[in-house]
MIROLO-235663 format. One line per 10 residues: number of its first residue (from 1); their letters; for each residue x, z, y of C-alpha. Coordinates in nm, 4 decimals. Layout:
% residues N
NUM = A = X:Z:Y; ... $
***
This chain:
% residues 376
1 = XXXXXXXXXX = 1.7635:-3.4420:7.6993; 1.6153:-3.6078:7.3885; 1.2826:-3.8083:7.3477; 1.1206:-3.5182:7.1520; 0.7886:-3.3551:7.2823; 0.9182:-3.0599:7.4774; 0.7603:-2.7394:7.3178; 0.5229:-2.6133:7.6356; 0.2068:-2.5084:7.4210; 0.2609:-2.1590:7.4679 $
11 = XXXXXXXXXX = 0.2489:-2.2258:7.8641; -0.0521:-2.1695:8.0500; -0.2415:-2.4658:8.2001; -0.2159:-2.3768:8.5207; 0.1618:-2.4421:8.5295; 0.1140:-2.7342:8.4217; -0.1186:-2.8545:8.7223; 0.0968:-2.6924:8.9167; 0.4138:-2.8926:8.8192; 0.1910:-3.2075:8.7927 $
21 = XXXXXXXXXX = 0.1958:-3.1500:9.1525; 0.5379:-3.1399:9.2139; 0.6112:-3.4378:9.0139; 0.9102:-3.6180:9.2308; 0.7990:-3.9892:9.3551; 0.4588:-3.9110:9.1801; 0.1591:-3.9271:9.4461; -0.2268:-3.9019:9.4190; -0.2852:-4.2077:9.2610; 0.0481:-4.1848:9.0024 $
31 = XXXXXXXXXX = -0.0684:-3.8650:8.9022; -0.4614:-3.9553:8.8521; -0.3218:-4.2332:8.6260; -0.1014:-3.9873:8.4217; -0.4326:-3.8059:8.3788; -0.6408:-4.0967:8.2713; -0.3672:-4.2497:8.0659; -0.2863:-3.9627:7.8587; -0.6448:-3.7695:7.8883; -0.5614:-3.3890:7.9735 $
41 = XXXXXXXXXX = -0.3119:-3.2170:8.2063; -0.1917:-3.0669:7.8200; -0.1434:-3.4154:7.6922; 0.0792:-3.5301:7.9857; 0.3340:-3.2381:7.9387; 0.3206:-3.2901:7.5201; 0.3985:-3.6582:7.5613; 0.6918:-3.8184:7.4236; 0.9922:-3.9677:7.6548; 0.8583:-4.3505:7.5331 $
51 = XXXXXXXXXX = 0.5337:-4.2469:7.6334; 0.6063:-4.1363:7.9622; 0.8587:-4.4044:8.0204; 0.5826:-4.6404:7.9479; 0.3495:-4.5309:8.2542; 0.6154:-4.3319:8.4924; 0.8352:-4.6122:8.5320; 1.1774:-4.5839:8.6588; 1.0710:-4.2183:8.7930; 1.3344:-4.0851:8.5357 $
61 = XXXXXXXXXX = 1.3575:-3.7553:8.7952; 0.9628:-3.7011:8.7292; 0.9749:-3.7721:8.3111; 1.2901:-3.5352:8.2621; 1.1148:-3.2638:8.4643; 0.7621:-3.3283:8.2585; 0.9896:-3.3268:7.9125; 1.1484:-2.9999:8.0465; 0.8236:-2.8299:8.1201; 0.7065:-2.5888:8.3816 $
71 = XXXXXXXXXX = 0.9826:-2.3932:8.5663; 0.7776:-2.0466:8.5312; 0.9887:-1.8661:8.7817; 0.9654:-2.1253:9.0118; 0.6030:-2.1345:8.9722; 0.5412:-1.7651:8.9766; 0.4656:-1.6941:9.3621; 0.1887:-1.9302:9.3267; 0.0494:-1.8072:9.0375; 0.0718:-1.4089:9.1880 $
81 = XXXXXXXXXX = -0.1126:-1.5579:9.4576; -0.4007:-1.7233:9.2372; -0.4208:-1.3759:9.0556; -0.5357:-1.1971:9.4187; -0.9618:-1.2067:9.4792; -1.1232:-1.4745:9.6134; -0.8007:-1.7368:9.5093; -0.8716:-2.0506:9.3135; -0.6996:-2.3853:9.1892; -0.9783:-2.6570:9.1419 $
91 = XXXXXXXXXX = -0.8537:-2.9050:8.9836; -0.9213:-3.2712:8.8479; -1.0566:-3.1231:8.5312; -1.2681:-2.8760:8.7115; -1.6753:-2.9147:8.7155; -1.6370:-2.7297:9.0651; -1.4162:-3.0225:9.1362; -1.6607:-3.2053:9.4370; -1.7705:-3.5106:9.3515; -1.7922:-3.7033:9.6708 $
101 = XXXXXXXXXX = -1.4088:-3.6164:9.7075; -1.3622:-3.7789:9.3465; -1.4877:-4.1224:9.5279; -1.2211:-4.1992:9.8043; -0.9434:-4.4062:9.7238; -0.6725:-4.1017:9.7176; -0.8078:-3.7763:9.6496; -0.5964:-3.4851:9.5437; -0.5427:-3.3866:9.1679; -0.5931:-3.0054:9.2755 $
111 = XXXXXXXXXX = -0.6758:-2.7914:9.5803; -0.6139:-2.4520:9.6865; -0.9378:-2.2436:9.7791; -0.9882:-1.8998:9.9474; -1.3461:-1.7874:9.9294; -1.6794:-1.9491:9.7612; -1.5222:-2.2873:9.5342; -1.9051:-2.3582:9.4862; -1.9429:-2.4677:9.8447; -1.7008:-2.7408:9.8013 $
121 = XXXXXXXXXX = -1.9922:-2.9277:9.6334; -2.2864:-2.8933:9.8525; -2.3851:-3.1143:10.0685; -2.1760:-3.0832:10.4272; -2.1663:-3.2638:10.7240; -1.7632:-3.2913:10.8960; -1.7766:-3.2024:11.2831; -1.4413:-3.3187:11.4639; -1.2813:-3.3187:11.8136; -1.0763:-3.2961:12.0732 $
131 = XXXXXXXXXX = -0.8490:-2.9670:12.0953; -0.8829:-2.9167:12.4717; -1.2464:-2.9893:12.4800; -1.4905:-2.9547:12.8070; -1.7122:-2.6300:12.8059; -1.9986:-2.8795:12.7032; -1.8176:-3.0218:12.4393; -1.7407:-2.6749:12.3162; -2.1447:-2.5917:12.3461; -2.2872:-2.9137:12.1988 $
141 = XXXXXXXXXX = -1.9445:-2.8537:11.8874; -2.1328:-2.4945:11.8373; -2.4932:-2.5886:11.9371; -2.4974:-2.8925:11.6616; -2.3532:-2.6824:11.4198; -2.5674:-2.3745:11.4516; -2.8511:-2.6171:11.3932; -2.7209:-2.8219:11.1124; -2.6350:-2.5039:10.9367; -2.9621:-2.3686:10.9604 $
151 = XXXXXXXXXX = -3.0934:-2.6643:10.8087; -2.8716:-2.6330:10.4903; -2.5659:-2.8720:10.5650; -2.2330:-2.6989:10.4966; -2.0110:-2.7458:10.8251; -1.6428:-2.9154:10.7181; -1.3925:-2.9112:11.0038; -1.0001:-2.8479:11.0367; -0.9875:-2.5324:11.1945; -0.8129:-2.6862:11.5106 $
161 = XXXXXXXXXX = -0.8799:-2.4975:11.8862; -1.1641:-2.6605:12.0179; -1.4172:-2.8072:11.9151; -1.3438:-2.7212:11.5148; -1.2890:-2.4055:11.5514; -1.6249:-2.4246:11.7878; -1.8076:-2.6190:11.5122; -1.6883:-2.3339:11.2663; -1.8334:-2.0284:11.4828; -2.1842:-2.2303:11.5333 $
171 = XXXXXXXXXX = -2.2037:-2.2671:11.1654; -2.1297:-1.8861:11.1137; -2.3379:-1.7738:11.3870; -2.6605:-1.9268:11.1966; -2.5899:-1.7877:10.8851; -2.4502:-2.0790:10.7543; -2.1491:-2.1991:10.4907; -1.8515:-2.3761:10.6546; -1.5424:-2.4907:10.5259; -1.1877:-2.5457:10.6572 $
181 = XXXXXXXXXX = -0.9495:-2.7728:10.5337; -0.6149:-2.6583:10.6281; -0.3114:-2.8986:10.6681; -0.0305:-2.6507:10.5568; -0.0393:-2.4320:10.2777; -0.2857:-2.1529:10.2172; -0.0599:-1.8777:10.2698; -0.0588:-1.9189:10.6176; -0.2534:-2.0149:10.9092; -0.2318:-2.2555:11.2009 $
191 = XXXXXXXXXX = -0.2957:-2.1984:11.4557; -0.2211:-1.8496:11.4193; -0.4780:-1.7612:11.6551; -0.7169:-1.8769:11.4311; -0.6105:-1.6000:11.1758; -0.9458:-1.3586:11.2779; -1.1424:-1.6710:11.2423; -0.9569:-1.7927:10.9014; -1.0726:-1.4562:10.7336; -1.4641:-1.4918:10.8784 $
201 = XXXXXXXXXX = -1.4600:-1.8783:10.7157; -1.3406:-1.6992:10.3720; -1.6239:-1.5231:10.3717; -1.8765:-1.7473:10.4964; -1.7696:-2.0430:10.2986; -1.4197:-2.1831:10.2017; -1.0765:-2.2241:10.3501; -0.8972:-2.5439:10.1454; -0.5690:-2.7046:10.1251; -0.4177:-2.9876:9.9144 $
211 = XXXXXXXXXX = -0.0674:-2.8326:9.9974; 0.1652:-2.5689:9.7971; 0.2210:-2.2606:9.9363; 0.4866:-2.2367:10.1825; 0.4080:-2.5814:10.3351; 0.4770:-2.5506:10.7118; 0.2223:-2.7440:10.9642; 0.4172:-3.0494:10.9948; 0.2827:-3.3398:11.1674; 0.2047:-3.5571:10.9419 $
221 = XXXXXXXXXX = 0.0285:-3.3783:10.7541; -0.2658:-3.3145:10.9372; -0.3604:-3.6981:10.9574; -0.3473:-3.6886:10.5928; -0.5327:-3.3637:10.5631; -0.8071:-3.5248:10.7587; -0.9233:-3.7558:10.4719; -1.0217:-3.4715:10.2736; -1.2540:-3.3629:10.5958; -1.4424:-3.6833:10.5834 $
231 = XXXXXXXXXX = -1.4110:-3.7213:10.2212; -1.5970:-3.3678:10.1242; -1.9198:-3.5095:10.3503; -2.1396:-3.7028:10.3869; -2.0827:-3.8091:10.7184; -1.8242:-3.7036:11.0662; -1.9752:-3.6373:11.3912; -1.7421:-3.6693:11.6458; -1.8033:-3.4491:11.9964; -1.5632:-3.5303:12.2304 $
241 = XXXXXXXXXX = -1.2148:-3.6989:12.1882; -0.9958:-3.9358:12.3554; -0.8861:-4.2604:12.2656; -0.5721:-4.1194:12.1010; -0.6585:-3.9085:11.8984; -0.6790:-3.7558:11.5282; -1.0719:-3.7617:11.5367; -1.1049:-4.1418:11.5427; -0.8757:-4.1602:11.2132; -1.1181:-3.8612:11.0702 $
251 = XXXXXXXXXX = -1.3884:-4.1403:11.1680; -1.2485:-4.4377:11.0342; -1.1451:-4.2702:10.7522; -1.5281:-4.1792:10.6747; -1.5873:-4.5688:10.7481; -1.3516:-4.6823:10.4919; -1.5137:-4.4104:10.2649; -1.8488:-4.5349:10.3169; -2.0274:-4.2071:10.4392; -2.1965:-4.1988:10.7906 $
261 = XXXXXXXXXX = -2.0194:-4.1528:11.1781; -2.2083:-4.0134:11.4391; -2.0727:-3.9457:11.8000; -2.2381:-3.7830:12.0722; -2.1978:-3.9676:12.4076; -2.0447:-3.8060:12.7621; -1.9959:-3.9123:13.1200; -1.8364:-4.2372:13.1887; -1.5741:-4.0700:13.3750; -1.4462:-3.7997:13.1123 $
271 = XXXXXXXXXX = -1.1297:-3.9296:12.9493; -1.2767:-3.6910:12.6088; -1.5806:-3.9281:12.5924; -1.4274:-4.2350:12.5746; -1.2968:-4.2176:12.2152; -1.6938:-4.1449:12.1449; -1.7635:-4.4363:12.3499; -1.5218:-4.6322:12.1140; -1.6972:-4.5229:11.8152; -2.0866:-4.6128:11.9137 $
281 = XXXXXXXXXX = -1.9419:-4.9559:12.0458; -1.7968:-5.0274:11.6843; -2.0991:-4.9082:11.4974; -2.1387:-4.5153:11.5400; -2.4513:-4.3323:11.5749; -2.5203:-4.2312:11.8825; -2.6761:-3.8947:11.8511; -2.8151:-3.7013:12.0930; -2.9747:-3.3998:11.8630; -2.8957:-3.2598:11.5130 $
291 = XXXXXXXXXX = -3.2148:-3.4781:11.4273; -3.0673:-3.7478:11.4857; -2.8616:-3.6726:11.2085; -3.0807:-3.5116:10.9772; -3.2757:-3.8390:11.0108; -2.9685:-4.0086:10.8328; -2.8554:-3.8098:10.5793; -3.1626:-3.5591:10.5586; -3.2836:-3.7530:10.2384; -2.8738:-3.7726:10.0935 $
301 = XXXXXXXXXX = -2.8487:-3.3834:10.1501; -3.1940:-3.2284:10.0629; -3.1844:-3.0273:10.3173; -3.4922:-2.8984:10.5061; -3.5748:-3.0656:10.8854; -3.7721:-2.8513:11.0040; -3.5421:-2.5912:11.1217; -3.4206:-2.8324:11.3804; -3.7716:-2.7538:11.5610; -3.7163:-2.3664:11.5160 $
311 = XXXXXXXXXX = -3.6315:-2.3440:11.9264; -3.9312:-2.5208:12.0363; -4.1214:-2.2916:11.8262; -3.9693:-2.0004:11.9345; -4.0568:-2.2006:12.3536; -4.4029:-2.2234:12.2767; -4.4043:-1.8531:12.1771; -4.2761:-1.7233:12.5102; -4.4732:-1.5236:12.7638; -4.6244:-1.7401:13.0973 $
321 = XXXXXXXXXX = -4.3798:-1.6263:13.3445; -4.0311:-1.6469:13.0508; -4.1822:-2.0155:12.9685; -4.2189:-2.0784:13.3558; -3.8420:-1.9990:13.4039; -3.7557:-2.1605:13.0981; -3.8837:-2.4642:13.2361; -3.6910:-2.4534:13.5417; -3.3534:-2.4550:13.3740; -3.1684:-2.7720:13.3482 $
331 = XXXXXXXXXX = -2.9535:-2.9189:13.0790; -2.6689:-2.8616:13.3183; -2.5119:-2.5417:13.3377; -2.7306:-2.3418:13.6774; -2.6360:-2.0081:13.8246; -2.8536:-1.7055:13.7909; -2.8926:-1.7032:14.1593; -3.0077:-2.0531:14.1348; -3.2465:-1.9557:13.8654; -3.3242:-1.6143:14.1310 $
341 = XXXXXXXXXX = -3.3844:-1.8800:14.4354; -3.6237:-2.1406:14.2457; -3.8760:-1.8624:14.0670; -3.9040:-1.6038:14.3282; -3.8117:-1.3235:14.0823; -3.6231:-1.0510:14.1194; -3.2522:-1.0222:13.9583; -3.3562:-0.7801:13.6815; -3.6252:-0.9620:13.5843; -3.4501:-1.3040:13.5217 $
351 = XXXXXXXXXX = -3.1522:-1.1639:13.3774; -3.4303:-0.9835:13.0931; -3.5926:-1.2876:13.0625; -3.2872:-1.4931:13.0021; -3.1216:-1.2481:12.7546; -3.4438:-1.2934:12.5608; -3.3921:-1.6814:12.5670; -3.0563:-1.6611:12.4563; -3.1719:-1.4612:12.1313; -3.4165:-1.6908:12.0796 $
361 = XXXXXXXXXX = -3.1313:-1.9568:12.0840; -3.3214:-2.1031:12.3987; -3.0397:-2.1284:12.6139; -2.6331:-2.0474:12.6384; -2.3748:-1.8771:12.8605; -2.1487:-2.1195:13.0417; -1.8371:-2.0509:13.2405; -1.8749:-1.9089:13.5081; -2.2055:-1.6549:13.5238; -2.4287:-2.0144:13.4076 $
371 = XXXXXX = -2.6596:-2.0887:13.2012; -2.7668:-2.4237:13.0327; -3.0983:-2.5108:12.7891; -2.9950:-2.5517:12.4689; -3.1636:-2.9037:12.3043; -3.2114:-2.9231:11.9722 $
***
């Protein structure tokens, strides 16, 4: 191999992003410097072997395979896949490229999209927990970000069990944007289970990935995944999780981003609240509403408050005898024969009235034939 320009400008730019990636002993911040030193991803693959040698030092491996150019066949699969609907490569150079991910200390050079690349700029709001969450947990993940949602944040999460894939739903369910950013690459999904609910996010929003095709879910690459989940937002609201666990590094990654951590609090006795606990105790919002939050980053995101108040709204429009029952149902989960017991109605009657609380997003379904009041 000489020190003469290799001859790549008949190669598409893509590849060349693509190889950039691929780059041997070149990470996030070696490649970011490649792209400031030399300008464009075009530049870096035209340079000369003194030129490289100059800012890739001793990464011989990296400059022979930039002098060589793109392996095309080698590349192919992921091109074939950018070519299908809905695919996209932001990268660096890209104006859909979001800029609160261009401020942490490590972001990506590229990512991998499936659906809308426009949401990855609007203003979102990360909501992160434990995997085997308690049925409130799971209804405060939804609840929040059914509310949130409707009042124009984007919902980021991981697409875990739990309370992401909880967080993801509420977002949906109010006809909201969410976005899942995947720690393997975007050719599969994990968990698998999550495949119905992969193809719902793709249409409602974005499924992301920092990875190449074909990358497995290894371990370690969901804690490093999880700076791009606090990275894309404006701030992490944590729901439940334990000491141990992957959402307090999504939270102190935010912190060391600068953007905002809220945590919503839980019994003293639940081993899932204590990681919360952790958080408010070291500086953490304690929220205990999606006002709460809108309060802190309503002016940051532009996003409109007063659908937060939409279910007391829709209370004060309720019929005497629904608003009488209404009132008589607890924020802890209560039977129906509870409900049956304290009103004096019949059965029928407070299982109509209920179903027309629940579409009103009044109150929720709880394990077990309960119901709980929703607060917003």
């Amino acid at each position: 191999m000489n020190g003469a320009p290799s001859q790549v400008t008949s190669q598409q730019p893509i590849l060349y992003w693509l190889t950039l990636r691929r780059l041997p002993g070149a990470g996030f911040r070696t490649q970011l410097d490649l792209l400031e030193h030399f300008g464009s991803v075009e530049n870096i693959f035209s340079a000369s072997r003194g030129l490289l040698e100059k800012t890739l030092v001793g990464k011989h491996d990296a400059i022979n395979i930039i002098l060589a150019g793109p392996d095309e066949p080698a590349l192919q699969p992921e091109v074939d896949w950018l070519s299908e609907s809905g695919h996209h490569l932001v990268t660096w150079a890209d104006p859909d490229y979001p800029r609160l991910l261009r401020e942490i200390p490590d972001p990506p050079v590229m990512l991998h999209v499936i659906g809308d690349r426009r949401v990855l700029s609007a203003p979102q709001l990360a909501i992160v927990g434990s995997r085997n969450p308690s049925p409130m947990g799971q209804e405060n993940a939804r609840a929040f970000a059914k509310s949130l949602a409707g009042a124009g944040l984007v919902i980021t999460s991981g697409m875990a069990l739990g309370i992401d894939g909880a967080a993801h739903r509420g977002a949906m369910e109010a006809g909201g944007k969410t976005i899942a950013v995947a720690g393997t690459g975007l050719d599969r999904v994990y968990p698998s289970r999550h495949r119905d609910l992969a193809h719902d996010i793709a249409k409602h929003g974005a499924l992301v990935s920092e990875y190449p095709l074909g990358m497995p879910p290894r371990p370690e690459n969901f804690p490093v995944r999880n700076r791009l989940i606090s990275g894309l937002s404006l701030g992490t609201l944590v729901v439940e999780a334990a000491l141990k666990s992957g959402s307090l590094i999504t939270a102190r990654l935010a912190t060391e981003q600068g953007r905002e951590v809220f945590a919503i609090p839980g019994s003293i006795h639940s081993p899932q609240a204590k990681g919360c606990h952790a958080l408010i105790r070291q500086g953490a919002k304690l929220v205990e509403s999606a006002q709460d939050i809108l309060e802190e980053l309503g002016p940051l995101a532009s996003v409109a408050t007063h659908a937060v108040y939409e279910n007391a709204a829709a209370a004060r429009q309720l019929e005497p005898p629904t608003a009488a029952l209404l009132e008589q149902i607890g924020h802890d989960p209560v039977s129906v024969d509870a409900l049956i017991e304290r009103s004096g109605l019949t059965a029928d009657v407070v299982s109509s009235m209920l179903l027309l609380m629940e579409l009103n997003g009044l109150v929720s379904n709880c394990p077990g034939g309960k119901v709980q009041r929703i607060s917003r």
